[in-house]
C-alpha positions as CSV (number, residue, x, y, z in Angstrom):
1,X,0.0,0.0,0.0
2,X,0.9,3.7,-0.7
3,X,2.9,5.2,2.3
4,X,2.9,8.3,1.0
5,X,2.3,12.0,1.9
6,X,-0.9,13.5,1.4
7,X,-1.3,14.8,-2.5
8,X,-2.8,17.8,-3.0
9,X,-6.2,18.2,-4.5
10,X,-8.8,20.3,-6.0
11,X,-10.2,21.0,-2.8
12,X,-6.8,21.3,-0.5
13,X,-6.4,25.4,-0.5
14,X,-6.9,26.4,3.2
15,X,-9.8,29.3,3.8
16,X,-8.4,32.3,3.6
17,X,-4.3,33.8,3.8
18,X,-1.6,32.5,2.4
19,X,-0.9,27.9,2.4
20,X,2.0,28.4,4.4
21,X,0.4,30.6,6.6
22,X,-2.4,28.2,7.6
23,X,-0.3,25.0,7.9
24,X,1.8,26.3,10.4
25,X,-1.5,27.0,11.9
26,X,-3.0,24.1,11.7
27,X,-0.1,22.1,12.7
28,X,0.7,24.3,16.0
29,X,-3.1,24.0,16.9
30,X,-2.9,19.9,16.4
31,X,0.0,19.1,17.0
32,X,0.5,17.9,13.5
33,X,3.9,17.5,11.5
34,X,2.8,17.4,7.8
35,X,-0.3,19.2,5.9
36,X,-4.2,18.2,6.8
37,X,-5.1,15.5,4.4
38,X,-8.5,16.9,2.9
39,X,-9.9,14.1,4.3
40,X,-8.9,10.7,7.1
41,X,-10.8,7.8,7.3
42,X,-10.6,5.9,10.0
43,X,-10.9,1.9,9.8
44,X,-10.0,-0.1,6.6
45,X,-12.9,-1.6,5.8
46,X,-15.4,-1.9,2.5
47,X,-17.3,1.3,3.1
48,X,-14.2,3.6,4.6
49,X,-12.2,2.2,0.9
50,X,-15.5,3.0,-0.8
51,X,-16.1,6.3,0.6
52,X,-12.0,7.5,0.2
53,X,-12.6,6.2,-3.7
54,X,-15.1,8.5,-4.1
55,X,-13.5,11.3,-2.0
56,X,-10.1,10.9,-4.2
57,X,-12.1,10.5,-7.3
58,X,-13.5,14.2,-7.0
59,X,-9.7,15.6,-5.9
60,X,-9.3,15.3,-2.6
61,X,-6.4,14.0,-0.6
62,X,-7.3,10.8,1.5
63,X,-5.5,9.1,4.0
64,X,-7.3,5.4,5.1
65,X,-6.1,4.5,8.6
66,X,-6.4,0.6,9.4
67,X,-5.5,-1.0,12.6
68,X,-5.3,-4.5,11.5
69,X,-2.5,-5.4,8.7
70,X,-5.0,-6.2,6.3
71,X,-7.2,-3.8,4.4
72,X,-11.0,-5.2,4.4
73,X,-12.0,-4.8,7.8
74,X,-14.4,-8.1,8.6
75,X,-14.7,-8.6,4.4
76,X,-11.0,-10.1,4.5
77,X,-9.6,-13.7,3.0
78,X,-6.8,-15.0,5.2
79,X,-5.1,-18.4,5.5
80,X,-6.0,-19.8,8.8
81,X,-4.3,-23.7,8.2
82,X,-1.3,-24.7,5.9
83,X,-2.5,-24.4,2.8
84,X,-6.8,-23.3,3.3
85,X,-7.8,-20.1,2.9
86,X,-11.3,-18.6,3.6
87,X,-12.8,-15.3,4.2
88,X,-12.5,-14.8,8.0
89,X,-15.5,-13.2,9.1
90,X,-18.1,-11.9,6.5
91,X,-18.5,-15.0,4.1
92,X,-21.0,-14.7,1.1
93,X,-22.2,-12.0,-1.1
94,X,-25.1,-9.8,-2.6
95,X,-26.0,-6.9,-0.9
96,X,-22.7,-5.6,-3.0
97,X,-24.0,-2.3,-4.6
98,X,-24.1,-2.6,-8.4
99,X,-23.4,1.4,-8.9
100,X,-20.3,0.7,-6.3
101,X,-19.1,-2.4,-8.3
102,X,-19.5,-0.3,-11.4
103,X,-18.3,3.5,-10.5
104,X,-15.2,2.0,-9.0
105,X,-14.6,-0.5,-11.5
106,X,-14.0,-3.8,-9.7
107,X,-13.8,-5.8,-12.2
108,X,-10.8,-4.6,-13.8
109,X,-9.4,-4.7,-10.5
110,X,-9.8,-8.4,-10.9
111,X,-13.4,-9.1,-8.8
112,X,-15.3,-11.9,-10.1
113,X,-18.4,-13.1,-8.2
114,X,-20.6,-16.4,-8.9
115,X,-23.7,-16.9,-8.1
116,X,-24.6,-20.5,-6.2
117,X,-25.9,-23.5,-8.1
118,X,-28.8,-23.0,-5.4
119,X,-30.0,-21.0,-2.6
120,X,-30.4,-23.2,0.2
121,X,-30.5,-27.2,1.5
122,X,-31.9,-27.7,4.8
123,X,-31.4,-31.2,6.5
124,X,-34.3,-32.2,8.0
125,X,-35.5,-35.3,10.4
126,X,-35.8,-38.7,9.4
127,X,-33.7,-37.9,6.4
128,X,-36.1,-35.2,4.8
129,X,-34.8,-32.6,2.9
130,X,-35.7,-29.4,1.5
131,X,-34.2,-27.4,-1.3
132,X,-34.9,-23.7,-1.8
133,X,-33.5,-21.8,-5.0
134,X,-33.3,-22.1,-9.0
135,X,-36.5,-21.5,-10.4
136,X,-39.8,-20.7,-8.4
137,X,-41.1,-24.4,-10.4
138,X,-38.1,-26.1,-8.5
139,X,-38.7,-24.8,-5.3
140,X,-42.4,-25.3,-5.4
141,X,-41.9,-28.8,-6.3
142,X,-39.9,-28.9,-3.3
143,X,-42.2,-27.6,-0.9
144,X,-45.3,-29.9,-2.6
145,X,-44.0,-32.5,-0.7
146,X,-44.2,-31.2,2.4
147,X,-47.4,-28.6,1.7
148,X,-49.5,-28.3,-2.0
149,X,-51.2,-25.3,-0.2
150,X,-47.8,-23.6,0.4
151,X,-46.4,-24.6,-2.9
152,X,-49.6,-22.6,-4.4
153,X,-49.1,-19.8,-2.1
154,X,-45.0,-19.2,-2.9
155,X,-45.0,-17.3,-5.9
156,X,-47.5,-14.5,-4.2
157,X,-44.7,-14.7,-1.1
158,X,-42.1,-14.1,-3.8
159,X,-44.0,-11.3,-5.1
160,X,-45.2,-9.5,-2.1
161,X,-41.4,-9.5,-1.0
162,X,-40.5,-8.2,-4.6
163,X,-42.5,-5.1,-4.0
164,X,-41.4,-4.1,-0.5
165,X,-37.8,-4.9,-1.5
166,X,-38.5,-2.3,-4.7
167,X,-39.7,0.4,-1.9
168,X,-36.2,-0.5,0.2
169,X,-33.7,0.0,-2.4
170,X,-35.2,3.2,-3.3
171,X,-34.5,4.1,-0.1
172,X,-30.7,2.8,0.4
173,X,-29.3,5.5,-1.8
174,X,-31.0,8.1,-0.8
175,X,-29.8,10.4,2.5
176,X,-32.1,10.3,5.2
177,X,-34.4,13.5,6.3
178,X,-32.7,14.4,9.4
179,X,-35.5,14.7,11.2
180,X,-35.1,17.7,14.1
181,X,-31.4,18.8,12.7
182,X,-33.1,21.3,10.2
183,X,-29.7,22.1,8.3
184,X,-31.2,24.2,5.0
185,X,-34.4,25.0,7.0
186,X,-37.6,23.4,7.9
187,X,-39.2,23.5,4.2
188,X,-35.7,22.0,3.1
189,X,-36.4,18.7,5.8
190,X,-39.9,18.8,4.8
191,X,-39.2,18.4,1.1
192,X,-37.1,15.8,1.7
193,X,-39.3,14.0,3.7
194,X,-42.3,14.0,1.0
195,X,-39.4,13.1,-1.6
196,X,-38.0,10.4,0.7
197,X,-42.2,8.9,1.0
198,X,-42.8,9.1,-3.0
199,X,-41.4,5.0,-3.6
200,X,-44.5,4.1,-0.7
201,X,-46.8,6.3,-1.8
202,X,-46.8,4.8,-5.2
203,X,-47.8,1.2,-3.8
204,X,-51.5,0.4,-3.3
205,X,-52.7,0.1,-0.4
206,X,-52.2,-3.6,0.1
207,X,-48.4,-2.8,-1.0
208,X,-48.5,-0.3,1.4
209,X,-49.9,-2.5,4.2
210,X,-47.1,-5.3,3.4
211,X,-44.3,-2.6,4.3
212,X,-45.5,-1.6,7.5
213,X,-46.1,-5.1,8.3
214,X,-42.5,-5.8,7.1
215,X,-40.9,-3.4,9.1
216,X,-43.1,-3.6,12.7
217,X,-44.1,-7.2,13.2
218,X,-41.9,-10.1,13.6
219,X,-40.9,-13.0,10.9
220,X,-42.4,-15.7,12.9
221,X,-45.9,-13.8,12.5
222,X,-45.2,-13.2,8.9
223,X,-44.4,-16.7,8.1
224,X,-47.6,-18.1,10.0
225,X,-49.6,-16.5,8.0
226,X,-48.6,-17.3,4.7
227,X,-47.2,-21.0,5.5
228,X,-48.0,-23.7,6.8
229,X,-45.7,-26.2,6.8
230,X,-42.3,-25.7,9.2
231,X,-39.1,-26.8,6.7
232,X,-40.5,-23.7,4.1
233,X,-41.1,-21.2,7.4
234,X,-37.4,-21.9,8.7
235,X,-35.8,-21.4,5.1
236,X,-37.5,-18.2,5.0
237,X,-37.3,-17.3,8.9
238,X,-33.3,-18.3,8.9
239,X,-32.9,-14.7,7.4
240,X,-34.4,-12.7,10.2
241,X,-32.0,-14.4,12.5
242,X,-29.1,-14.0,10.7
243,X,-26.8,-11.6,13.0
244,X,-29.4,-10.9,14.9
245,X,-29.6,-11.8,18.6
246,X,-33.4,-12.5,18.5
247,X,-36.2,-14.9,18.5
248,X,-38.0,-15.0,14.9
249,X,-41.1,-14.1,17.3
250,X,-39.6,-10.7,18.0
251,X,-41.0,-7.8,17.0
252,X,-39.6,-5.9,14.3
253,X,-37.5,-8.8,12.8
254,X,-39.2,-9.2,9.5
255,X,-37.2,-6.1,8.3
256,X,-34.4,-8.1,8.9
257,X,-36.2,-10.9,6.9
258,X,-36.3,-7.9,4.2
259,X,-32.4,-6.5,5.0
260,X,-31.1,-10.2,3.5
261,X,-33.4,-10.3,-0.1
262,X,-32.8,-7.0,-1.7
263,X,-29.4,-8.1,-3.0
264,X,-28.4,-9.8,-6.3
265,X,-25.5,-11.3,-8.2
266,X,-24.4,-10.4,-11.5
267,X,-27.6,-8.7,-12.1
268,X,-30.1,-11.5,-11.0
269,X,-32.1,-9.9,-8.1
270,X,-32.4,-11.6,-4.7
271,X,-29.5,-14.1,-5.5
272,X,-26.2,-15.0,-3.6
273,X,-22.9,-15.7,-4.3
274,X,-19.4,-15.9,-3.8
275,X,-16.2,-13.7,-4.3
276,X,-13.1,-15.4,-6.3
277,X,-10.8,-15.2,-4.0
278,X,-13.4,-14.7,-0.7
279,X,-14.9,-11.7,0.4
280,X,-11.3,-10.5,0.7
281,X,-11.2,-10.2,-3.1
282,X,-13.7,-7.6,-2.7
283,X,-11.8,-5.0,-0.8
284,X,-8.8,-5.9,-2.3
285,X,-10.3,-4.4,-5.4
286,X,-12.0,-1.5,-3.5
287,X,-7.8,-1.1,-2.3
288,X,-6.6,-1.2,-5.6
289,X,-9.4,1.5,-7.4
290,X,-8.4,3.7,-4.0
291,X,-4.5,3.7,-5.2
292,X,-5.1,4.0,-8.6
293,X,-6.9,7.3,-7.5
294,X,-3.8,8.4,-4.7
295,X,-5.3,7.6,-2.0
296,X,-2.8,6.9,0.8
297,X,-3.9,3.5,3.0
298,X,-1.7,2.7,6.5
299,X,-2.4,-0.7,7.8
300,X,-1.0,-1.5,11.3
301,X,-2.3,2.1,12.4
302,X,-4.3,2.3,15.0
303,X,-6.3,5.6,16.2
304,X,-6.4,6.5,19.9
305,X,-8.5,9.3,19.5
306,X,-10.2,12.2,17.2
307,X,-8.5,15.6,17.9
308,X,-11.3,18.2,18.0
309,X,-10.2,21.7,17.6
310,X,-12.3,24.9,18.4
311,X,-15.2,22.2,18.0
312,X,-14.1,20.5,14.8
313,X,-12.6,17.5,13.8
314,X,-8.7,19.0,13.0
315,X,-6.8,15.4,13.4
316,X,-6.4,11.9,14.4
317,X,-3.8,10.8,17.3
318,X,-2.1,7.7,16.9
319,X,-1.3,4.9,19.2
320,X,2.5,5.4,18.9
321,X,1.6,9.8,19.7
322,X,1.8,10.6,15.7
323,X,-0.9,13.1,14.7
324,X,-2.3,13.2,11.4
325,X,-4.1,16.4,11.0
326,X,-7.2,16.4,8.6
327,X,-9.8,18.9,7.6
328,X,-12.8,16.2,8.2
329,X,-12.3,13.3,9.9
330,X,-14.5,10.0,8.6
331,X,-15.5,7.1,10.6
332,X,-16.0,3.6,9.8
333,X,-16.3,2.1,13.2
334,X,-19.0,1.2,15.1
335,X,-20.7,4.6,16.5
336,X,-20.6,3.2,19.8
337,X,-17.1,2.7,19.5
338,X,-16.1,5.8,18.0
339,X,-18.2,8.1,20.3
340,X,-17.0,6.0,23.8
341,X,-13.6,5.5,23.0
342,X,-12.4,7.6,19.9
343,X,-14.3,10.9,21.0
344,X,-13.0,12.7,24.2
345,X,-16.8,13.3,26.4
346,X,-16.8,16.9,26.6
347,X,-17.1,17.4,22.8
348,X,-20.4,15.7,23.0
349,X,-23.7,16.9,24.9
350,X,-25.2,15.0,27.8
351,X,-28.2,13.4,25.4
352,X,-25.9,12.3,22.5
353,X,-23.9,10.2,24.9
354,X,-26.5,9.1,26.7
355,X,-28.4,7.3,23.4
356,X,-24.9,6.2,22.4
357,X,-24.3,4.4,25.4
358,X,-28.3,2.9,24.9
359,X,-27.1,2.3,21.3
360,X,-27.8,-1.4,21.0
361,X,-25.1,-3.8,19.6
362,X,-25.4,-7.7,20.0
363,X,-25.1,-10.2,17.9
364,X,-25.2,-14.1,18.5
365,X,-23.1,-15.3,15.9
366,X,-20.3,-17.6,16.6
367,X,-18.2,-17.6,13.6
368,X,-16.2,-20.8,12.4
369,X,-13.5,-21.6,9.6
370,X,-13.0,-25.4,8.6
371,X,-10.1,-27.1,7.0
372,X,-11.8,-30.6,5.5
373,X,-9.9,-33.8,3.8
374,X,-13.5,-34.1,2.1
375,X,-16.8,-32.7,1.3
376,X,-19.8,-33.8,4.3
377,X,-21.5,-36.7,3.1
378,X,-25.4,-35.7,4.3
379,X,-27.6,-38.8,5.0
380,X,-30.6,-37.1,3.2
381,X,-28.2,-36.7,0.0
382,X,-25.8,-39.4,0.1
383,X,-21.9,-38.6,-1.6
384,X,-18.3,-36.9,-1.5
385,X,-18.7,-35.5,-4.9
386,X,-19.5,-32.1,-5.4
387,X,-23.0,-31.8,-5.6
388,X,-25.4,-29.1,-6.4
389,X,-26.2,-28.2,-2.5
390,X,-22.4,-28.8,-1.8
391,X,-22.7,-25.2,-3.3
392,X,-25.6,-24.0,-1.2
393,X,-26.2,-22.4,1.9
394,X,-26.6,-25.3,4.1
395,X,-29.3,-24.4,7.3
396,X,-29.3,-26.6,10.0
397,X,-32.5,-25.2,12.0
398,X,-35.3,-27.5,11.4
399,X,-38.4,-24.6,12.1
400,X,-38.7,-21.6,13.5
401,X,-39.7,-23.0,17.1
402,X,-35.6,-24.6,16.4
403,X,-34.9,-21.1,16.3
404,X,-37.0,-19.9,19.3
405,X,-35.0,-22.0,21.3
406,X,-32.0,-21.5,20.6
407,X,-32.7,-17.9,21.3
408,X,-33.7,-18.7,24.6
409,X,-30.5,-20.8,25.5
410,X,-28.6,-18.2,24.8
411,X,-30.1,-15.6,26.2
412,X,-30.5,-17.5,29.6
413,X,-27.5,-20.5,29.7
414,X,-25.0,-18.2,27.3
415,X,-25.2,-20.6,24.2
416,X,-27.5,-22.5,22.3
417,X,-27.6,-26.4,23.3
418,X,-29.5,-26.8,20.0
419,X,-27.7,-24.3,17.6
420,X,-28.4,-22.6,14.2
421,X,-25.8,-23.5,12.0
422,X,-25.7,-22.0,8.1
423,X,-22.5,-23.8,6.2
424,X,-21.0,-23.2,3.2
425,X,-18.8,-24.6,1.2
426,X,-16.9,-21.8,-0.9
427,X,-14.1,-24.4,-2.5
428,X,-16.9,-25.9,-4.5
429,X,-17.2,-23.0,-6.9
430,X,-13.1,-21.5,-5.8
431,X,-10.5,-24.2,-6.1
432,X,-8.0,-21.6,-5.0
433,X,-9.2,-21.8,-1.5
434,X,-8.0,-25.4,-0.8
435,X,-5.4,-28.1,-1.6
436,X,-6.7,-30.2,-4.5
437,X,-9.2,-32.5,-3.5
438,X,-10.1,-30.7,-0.1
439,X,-12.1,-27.9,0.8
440,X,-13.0,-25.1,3.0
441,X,-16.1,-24.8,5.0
442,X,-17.4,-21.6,6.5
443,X,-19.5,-22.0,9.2
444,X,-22.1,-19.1,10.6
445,X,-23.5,-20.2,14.0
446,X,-26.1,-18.8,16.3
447,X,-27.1,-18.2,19.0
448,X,-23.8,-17.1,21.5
449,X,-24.8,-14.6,24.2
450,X,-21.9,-12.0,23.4
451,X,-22.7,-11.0,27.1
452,X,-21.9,-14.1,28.6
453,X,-20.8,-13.0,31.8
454,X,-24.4,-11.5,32.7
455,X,-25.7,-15.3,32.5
456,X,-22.2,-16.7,33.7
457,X,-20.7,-14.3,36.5
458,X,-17.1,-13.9,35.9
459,X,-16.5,-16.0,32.9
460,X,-15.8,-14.9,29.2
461,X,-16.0,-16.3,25.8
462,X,-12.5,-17.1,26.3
463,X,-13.7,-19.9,29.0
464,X,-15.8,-21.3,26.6
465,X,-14.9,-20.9,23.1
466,X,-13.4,-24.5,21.8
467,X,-16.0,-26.6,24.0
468,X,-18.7,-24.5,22.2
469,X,-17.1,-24.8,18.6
470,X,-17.3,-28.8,19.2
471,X,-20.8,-28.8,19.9
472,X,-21.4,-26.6,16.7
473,X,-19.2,-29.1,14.9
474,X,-21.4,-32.3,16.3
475,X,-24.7,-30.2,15.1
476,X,-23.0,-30.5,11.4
477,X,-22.2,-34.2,12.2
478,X,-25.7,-34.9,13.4
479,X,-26.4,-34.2,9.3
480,X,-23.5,-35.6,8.1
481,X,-21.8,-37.7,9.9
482,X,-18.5,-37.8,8.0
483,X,-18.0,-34.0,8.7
484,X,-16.0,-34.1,12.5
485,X,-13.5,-37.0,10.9
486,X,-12.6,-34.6,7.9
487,X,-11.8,-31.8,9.7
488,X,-7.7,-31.3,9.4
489,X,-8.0,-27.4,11.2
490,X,-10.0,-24.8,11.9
491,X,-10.1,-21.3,13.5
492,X,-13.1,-20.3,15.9
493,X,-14.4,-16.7,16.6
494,X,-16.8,-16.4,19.8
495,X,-18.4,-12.6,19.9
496,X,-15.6,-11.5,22.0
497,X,-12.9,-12.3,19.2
498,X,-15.2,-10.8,16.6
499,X,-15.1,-7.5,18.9
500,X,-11.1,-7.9,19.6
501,X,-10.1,-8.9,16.1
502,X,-12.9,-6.1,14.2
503,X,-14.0,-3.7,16.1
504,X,-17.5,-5.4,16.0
505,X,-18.8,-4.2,19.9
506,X,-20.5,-6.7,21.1
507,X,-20.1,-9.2,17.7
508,X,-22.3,-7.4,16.5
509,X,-21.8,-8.0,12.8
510,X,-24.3,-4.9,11.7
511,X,-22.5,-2.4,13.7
512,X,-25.9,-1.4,15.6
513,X,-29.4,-3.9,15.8
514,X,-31.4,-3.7,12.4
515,X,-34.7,-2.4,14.4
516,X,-37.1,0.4,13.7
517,X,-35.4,2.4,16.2
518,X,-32.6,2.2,14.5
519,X,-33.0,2.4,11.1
520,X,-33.1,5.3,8.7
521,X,-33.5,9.2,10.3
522,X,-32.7,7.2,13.6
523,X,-29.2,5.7,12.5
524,X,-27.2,6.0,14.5
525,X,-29.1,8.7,16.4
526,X,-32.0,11.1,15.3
527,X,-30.9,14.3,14.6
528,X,-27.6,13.0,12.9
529,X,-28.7,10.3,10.5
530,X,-27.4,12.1,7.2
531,X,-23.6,11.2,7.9
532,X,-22.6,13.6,9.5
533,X,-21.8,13.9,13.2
534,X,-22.9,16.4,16.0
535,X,-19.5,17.5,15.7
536,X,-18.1,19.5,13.0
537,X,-16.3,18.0,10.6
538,X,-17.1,14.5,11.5
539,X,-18.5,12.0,9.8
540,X,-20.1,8.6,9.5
541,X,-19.2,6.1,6.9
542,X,-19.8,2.7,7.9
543,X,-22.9,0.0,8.8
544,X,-23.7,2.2,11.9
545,X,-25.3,4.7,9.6
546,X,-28.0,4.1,6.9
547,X,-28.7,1.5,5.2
548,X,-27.2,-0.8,8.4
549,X,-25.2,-3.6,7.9
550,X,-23.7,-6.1,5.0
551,X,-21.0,-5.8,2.6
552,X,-22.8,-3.2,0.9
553,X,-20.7,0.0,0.3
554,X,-23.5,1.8,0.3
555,X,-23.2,3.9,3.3
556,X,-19.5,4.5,2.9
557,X,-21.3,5.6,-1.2
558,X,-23.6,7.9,0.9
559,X,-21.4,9.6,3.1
560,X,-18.9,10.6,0.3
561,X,-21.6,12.6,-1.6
562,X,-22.8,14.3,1.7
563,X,-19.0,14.9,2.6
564,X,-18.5,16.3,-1.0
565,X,-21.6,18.5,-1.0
566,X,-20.3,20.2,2.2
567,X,-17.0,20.5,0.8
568,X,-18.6,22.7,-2.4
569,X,-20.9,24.6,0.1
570,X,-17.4,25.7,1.8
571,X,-15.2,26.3,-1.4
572,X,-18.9,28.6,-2.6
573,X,-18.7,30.2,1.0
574,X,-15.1,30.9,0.9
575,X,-15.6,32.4,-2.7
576,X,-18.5,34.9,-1.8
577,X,-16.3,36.1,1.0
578,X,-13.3,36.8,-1.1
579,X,-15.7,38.4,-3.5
580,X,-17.1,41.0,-1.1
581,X,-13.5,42.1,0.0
């Protein structure tokens, strides 16, 4: 990577007197050796390399700070046994913005993404199976043998989810009315607001009925009511758990449900895939389109805090005491994070930390990479060869009452007894993961309490970690009981490693719960939803602000325009004043 000094851009010329002037200002004020980068973006990840792209792209000088020594943040392929590699934490792909992929080029940059052979396999007793994915005939057929009436009623379920997922992704571009901030005036937020409403007022009222459903009541309620057999409910219902330390009952977690079917693959809505290369191919691209513009990335830098200045965001101090000095400051962390550790308390008013530190992050995955001599041999589809659901997402949670329960054990023992597992197989469509003739296995599991020690006084994931990786390793083997034997090496990460090794407070893989409190205007925080931060010059980049979480790029997308539109208000400001002088 680039280790660089800032380069100087179309937007680098200090307000008012002479350059040299106001460097040695800004540098006695912060402390500061070199000149402000236009902008610093702290944390490595897919948004803060998707937002400096876009920042560089227009002229500005951008330094991306990265603690780990990896770009990618939790979108990273690493080698975690002699000779397997995998993606470490995120795992699959599709919520990948098609404008990002495009505008930034990824392809040249070498991405390449497949799509699975099919969506899902669940494993189900006494050797049942059920496959979910290809065409809507296939699936039906599938579900026929468990429910004709829920076979009949699946193509309405694909198209009432069609329609809500139209109304989210007009939204996920869009900046959200910042509802009580009032920057541009009151007819300003109001104009935005109406604009904001125009995708749901165009549904009919049924439509319109299905999104407020979709975003207020809980999957399990959903699923009832259009289903009625349990193998179809749980391959719908897995997505509202996904991530998300709740019961399918739970209100609210149907938008979750939503937040996992507006994606697509190589221009196929509501399809999955996987990165050549892992997810780590992904931000290895976003890397390379951020040097190609002269963007400067540091890995192995960690920030100790954000240096505000006469109420602005002036600089970034390092671990080792270096201070970078910056005119805006951008961060892809966690907002709890950033705001209780980055962000000294007196630059923030009493209410502002007060919802931060109610700011809910929890997630109850337990995250698992396998090394295998072979590919699980399932005893509802018999074989070692490479089959079509060897490709698949495999789900082992039987229904949603599964589900339920496992929630419950977590929430009151610390883990599930009875876990959801989601594996996949990556090697199947990426020989370059594994040694010829072996593979890799990613496994997602859920639910892990990531606050273990309110259930178990005293004790940490650390007490617990490998005993609880064996019994998600005998919930795999309970489907296919080759998979323990094959296992050659693995890496485990409880919720606490996910926080250590990512940043992820509390594991939580969305940075901040997908709920109606906070989603849109209220992400992170009403009042500050539009990216940027109740202190001047700061900014939010990453899955704590709107849309939420997923490899997206989206909000890093987001923030860049708002960052840039400020930038041309100030350069317009600075103009008018030289003008009058």
């Amino acid at each position: 990577m680039s280790a660089e000094g800032p380069s100087r851009g179309a937007n680098c010329a200090p307000a008012g007197g002479s350059e040299a002037v106001q460097r040695r200002a800004w540098g006695a004020r912060t402390g500061a050796d070199g000149p402000p980068y236009d902008a610093v973006i702290v944390g490595g990840g897919h948004n803060g390399l998707v937002c400096a792209a876009y920042l560089a792209a227009a002229g500005m000088s951008v330094c991306v700070l990265e603690r780990r020594a990896v770009v990618g943040g939790a979108a990273v392929t690493e080698e975690f046994h002699p000779g397997f590699r995998n993606s470490t934490a995120s795992y699959t792909v599709s919520l990948l913005a098609p404008e990002v992929i495009r505008e930034l080029d990824l392809a040249s940059q070498g991405l390449a993404i497949v799509k699975r052979p099919l969506a899902n396999l669940l494993p189900l007793p006494n050797n049942a199976h059920l496959k979910v994915g290809g065409d809507i005939a296939a699936t039906q057929a599938e579900v026929a043998k468990f429910s004709s009436c829920d076979a009949e009623r699946l193509p309405a379920y694909y198209a009432m989810l069609s329609r809500v997922a139209d109304v989210l992704r007009a939204l996920l571009h869009v900046t959200p009315p910042n509802v009580g901030a009032h920057r541009g005036g009151r007819i300003a937020a109001v104009l935005e607001m109406w604009k904001t409403a125009k995708p749901f007022r165009a549904l009919d009222r049924a439509g319109q009925r299905d999104v407020l459903d979709l975003f207020t009541k809980s999957a399990g309620e959903i699923l009832d009511r259009w289903f009625e057999s349990a193998p179809i409910k749980a391959a719908f219902g897995f997505d509202a758990v996904v991530g998300n330390f709740q019961s399918p009952y739970t209100p609210g977690s149907a938008y979750v449900l939503l937040h996992h079917v507006f994606g697509e693959v190589n221009g196929e809505r509501g399809q999955w895939g996987h990165a050549i290369g892992g997810m780590g191919a992904i931000t290895q691209a976003m890397a390379k389109a951020c040097e190609a513009r002269g963007v400067t990335i540091r890995t192995s830098t960690s920030v100790r805090r954000v240096h505000v200045d006469r109420g602005r965001a002036a600089a970034v101090v390092l671990e080792n005491g270096e201070t970078i000095a910056a005119r805006r400051v951008v961060a892809n962390v966690n907002p709890k994070l950033l705001f209780t550790q980055l962000v000294a308390p007196e630059n923030l008013d009493d209410d502002f930390r007060a919802r931060i530190d109610a700011y809910r992050c929890a997630s109850g995955t337990f995250r698992m990479n396998v090394a295998l001599a072979e590919l699980p041999d399932f005893t509802c589809l018999p074989g070692v060869h490479a089959q079509q659901h060897h490709g698949s997402g495999i789900i082992v949670a039987p229904s949603l009452d599964y589900m339920e329960r496992a929630y419950f054990d977590a929430k009151t023992l610390g883990w599930s007894r009875a876990p959801i597992v989601e594996m996949l197989i990556p090697s199947v469509l990426d020989s370059s993961l594994a040694p010829p003739g072996m593979h890799v296995a990613s496994l997602f599991c859920q639910h892990a309490n990531p606050r273990i020690g309110d259930v178990l006084p005293g004790q940490t994931w650390d007490d617990h970690r490998e005993a609880v990786a064996d019994l998600m390793i005998a919930t795999v083997n309970a489907v296919a009981p080759n998979f323990a034997g094959s296992i050659v090496g693995r890496r485990v990460l409880s919720p606490l490693d996910l926080e250590r090794e990512f940043g992820l407070v509390g594991g939580d893989i969305f940075h901040g719960a997908l709920a109606l409190d906070q989603l849109f205007s209220a992400r992170p925080v009403l009042g500050n939803a539009d990216y940027r931060m109740p202190i001047a010059g700061l900014y939010l980049c990453g899955s704590g602000a709107h849309p939420g979480g997923g490899v997206t790029g989206i909000p890093g997308r987001n923030a860049a325009r708002e960052i840039l539109r400020d930038a041309r208000r100030a350069r317009g400001r600075r103009n008018a004043m030289w003008q009058t002088k």
